[in-house]
C-alpha positions in Angstrom: -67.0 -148.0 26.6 -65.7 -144.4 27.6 -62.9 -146.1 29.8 -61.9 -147.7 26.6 -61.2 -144.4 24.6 -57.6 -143.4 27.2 -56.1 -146.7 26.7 -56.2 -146.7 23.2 -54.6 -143.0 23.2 -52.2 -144.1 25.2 -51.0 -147.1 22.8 -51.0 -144.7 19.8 -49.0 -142.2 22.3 -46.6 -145.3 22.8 -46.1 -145.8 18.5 -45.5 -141.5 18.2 -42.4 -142.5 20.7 -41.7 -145.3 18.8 -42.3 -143.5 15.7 -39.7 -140.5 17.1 -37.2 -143.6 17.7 -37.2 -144.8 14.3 -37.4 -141.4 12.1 -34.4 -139.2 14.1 -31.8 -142.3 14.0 -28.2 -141.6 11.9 -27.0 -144.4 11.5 -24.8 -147.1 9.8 -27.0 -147.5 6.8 -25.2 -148.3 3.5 -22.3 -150.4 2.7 -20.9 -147.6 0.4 -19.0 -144.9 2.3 -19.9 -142.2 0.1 -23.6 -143.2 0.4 -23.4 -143.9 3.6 -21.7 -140.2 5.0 -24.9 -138.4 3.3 -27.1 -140.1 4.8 -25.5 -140.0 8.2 -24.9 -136.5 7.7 -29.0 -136.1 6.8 -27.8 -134.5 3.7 -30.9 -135.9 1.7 -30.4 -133.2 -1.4 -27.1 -134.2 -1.8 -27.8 -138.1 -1.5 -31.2 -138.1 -3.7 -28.6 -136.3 -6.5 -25.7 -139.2 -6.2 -28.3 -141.5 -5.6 -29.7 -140.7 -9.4 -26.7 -140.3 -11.0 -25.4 -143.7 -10.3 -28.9 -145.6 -10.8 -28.4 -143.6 -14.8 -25.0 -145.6 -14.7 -26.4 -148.5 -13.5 -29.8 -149.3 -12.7 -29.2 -152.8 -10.7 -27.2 -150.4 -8.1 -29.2 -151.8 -5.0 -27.7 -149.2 -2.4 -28.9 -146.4 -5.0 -32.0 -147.3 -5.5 -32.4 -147.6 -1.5 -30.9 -144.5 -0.7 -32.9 -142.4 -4.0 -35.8 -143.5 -1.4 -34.6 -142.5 2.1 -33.7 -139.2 0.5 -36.9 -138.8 -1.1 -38.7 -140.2 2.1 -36.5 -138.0 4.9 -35.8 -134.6 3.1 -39.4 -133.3 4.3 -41.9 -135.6 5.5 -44.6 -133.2 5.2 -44.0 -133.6 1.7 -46.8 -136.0 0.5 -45.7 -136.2 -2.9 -41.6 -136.7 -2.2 -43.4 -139.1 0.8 -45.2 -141.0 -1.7 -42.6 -140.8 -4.1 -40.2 -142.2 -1.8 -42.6 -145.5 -0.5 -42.9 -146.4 -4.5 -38.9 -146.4 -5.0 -38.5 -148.6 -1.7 -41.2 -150.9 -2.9 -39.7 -151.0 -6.2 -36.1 -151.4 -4.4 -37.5 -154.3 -2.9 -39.2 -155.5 -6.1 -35.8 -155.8 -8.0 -33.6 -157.0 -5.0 -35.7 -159.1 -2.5 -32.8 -160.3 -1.0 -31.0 -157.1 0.0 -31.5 -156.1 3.1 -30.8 -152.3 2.9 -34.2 -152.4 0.5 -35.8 -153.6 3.1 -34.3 -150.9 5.8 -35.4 -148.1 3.9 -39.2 -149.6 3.4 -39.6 -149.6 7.1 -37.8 -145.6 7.3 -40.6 -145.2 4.5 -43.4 -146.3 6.5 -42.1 -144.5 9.4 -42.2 -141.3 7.0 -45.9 -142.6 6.2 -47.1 -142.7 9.7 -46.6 -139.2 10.6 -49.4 -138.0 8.3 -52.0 -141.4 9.5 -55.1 -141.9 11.1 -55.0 -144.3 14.3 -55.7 -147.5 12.4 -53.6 -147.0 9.8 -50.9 -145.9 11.4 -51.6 -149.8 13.5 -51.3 -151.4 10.4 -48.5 -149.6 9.8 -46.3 -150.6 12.6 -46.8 -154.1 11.5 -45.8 -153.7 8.3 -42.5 -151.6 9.9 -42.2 -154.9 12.3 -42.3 -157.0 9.4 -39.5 -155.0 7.1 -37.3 -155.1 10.0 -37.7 -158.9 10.8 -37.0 -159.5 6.9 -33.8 -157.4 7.3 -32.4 -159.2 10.1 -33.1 -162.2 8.2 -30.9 -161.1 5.0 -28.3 -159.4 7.2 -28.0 -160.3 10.9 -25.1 -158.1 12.0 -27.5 -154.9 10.9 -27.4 -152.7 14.2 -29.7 -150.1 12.9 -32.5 -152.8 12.1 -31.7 -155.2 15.5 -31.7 -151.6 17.4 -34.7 -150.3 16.3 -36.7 -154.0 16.4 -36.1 -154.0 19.8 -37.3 -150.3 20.4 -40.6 -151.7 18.8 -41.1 -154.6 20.7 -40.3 -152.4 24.1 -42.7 -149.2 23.6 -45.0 -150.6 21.0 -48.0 -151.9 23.0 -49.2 -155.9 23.1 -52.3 -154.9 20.8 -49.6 -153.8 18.4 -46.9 -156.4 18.3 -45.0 -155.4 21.6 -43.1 -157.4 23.7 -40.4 -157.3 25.8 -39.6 -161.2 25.6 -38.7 -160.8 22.2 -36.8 -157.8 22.6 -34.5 -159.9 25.3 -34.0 -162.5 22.6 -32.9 -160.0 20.2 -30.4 -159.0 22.8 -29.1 -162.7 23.7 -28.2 -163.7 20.3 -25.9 -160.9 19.9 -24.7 -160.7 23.2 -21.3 -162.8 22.6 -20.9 -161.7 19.0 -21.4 -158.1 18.9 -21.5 -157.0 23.2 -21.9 -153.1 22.2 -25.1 -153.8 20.2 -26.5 -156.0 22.9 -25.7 -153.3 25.2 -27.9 -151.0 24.0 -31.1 -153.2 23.6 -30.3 -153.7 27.7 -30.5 -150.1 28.2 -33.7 -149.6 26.5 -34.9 -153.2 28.3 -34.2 -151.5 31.6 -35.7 -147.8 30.0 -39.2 -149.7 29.7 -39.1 -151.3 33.0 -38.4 -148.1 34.6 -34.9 -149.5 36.2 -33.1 -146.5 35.9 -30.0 -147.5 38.3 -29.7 -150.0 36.1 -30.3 -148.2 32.7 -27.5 -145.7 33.9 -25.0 -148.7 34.5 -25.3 -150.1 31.1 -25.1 -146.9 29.6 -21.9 -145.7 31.4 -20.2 -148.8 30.5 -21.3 -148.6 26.7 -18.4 -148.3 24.4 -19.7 -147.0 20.8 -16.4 -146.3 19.5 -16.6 -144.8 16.4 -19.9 -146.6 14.8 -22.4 -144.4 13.5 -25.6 -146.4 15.1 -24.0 -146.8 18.7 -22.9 -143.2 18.8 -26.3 -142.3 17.9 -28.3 -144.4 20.7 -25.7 -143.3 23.3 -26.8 -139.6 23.0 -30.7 -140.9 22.7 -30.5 -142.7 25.5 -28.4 -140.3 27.5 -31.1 -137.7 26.5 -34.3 -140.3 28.0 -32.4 -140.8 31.2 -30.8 -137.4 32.1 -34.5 -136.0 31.3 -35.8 -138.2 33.5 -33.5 -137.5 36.7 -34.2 -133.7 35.3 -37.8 -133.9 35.3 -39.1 -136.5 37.6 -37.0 -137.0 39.8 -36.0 -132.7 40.4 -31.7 -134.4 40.8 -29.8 -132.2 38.9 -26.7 -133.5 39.8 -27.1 -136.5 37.9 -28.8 -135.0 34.9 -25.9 -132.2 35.2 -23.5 -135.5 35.3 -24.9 -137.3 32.5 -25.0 -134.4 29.9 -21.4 -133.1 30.8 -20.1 -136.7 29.7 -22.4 -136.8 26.4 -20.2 -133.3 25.8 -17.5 -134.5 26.2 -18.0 -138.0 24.3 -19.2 -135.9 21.6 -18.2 -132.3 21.4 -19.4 -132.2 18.2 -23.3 -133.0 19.1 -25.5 -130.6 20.3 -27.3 -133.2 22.6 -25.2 -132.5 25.2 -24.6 -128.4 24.9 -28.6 -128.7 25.0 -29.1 -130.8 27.9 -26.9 -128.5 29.9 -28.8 -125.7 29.3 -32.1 -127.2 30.1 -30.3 -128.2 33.8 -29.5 -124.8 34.0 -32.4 -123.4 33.0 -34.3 -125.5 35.6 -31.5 -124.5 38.2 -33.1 -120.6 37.8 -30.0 -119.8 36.5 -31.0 -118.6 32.9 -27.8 -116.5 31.6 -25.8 -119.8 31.4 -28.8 -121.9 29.7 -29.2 -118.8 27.3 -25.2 -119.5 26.5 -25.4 -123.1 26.0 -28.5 -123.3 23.5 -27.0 -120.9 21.7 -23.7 -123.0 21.5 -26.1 -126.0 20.9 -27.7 -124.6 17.8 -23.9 -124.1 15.9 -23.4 -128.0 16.8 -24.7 -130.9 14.5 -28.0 -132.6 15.2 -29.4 -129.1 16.5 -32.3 -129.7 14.1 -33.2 -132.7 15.6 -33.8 -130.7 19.1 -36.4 -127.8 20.0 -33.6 -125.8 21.1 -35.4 -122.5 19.9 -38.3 -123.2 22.1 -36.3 -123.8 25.4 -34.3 -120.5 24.6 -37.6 -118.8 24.3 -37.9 -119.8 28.0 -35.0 -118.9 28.9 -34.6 -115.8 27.7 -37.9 -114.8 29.3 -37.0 -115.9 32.2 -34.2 -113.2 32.3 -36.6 -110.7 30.8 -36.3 -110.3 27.1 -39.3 -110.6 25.9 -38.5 -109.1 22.5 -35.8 -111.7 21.9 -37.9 -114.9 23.4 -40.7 -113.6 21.2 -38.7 -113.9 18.3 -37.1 -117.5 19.6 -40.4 -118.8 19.9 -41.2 -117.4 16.1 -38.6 -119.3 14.9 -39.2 -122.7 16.4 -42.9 -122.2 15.1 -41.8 -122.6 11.4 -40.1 -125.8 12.2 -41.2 -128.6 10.6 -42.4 -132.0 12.3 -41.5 -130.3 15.3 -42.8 -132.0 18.7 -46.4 -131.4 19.3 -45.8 -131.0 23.4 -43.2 -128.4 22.3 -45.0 -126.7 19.9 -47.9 -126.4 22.1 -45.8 -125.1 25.2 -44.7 -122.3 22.4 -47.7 -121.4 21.5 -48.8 -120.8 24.8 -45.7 -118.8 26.1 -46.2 -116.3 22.7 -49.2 -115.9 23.1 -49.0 -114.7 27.1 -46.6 -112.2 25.8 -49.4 -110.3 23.9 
């Protein structure tokens, strides 16, 4: 029985990553532009407000009614009662429009909201019903990226005793391979991701082509961010981490995915002036939330020697919310070694 006890850690382990997948996406969301730029911009105040306004004008407004719960559900998930708030309004979304698929979209972000705060089993039963909310999405609107996207990410880390598999996954990629190439794309990158082919993963990534859309742009930085850690951490080649993060820069000079990667090559390189410069530029950059940039400047700022200024850079990152675990626990332990 004890033998038991690590396997099932490790398939809850593998729903947290998927659960990290689905919560940090931005993404092509909403048919209405206005709607649609808030909540790419994760300005959930802002979007809950217009999102109220135009339900008072009209209360059949589907896409309001959808996005009055991702703003409820995103703006803090540690929240119960905006959480809870937020599940009703995408059930009741659903209940009025069954047949719009953006209801659906924002029940599965709901659940994923829910599953932060869940025990183990409930948290499986969860992922089923996130499985399920997707699947019906895809069934109302099969060009959705965000919904074929993240399907596939739950098919590929989910494990089989929770509804993964990676035949699936390949058939989501095959019947958009001719019809939308880019989208297909990245469901081969993250096909190759699980089976560890990261020669592979890096050739599909370099010839991806997100253009301007929201949900590609968004999966090109995640991705880069998986497989430049990898070659950073596993495999000790900087070079190709260095590589990888210096194109995300300059793909999207406006991210801080890529500013922060290059500090953390840096960092790892001993050479902790420059990693001190670059999370610092990261943190001015959009998406810098999203990243535990405060703890690795903590690092790197003791690693020159200033422990006054690490001590406070590991303060800060302790009041973030829904931070990383791994990170917060690394933080905890480098403050607390400084006395």
């Amino acid at each position: 029985m004890q033998t038991q006890t690590p396997r099932r850690s490790r398939a809850f382990l593998a729903a947290i990553t998927l659960l990290t997948a689905l919560g940090s996406a931005q993404a092509t969301i909403f048919k209405d532009k206005e709607l649609d730029a808030l909540s790419d911009a994760n300005k959930y105040v802002e979007l809950e407000r217009l999102a109220q306004t135009r339900l008072k004008a009209n209360p059949a407004d589907a896409e309001a009614s959808a996005a009055l719960s991702l703003a409820l559900s995103s703006l803090d998930g540690g929240d119960k009662k905006r959480v809870e708030a937020g599940a009703s309004q995408a059930k009741a979304c659903v209940e009025q429009h069954p047949t719009v698929a953006v209801c659906q979209l924002v029940t599965a972000q709901s659940l994923n909201v829910q599953m932060g705060s869940a025990g183990m089993f409930k948290m499986a039963s969860m992922l089923g019903d996130i499985k399920a909310a997707l699947i019906r999405t895809l069934e109302l609107e099969p060009t959705q990226a965000m919904a074929r996207i993240q399907l596939s990410k739950l098919y590929l880390f989910a494990p089989g005793m929770l509804g993964g598999s990676v035949a699936k996954a390949r058939e989501l990629e095959a019947a958009v391979r001719n019809s939308q190439p880019e989208q297909a794309r990245v469901i081969r990158i993250y096909i190759a991701a699980e089976g560890k082919k990261w020669a592979e993963m890096e050739t599909e990534l370099l010839a991806l082509k997100p253009a301007k859309d929201a949900t590609l742009l968004d999966e090109a930085r995640s991705a880069t961010l998986q497989l430049a850690t990898h070659y950073l951490k596993d495999e000790k080649d900087f070079v190709k981490a260095k590589s990888l993060f210096e194109q995300l820069q300059r793909e999207q000079p406006g991210q801080a995915a890529g500013s922060y990667g290059l500090g953390r090559v840096h960092a790892e390189m001993g050479q902790a002036e420059e990693a001190v410069r670059l999370f610092e530029r990261a943190k001015t950059l959009e998406g810098a939330d999203d990243l535990p940039i405060d703890h690795r400047l903590g690092d790197a700022l003791l690693a020159k020697g200033d422990k006054p200024q690490a001590r406070a850079a590991y303060e800060r990152f302790l009041t973030k919310k829904n931070a990383n675990p791994n990170n917060v626990d690394a933080a905890r332990k480098s403050l607390a070694k400084l006395g």
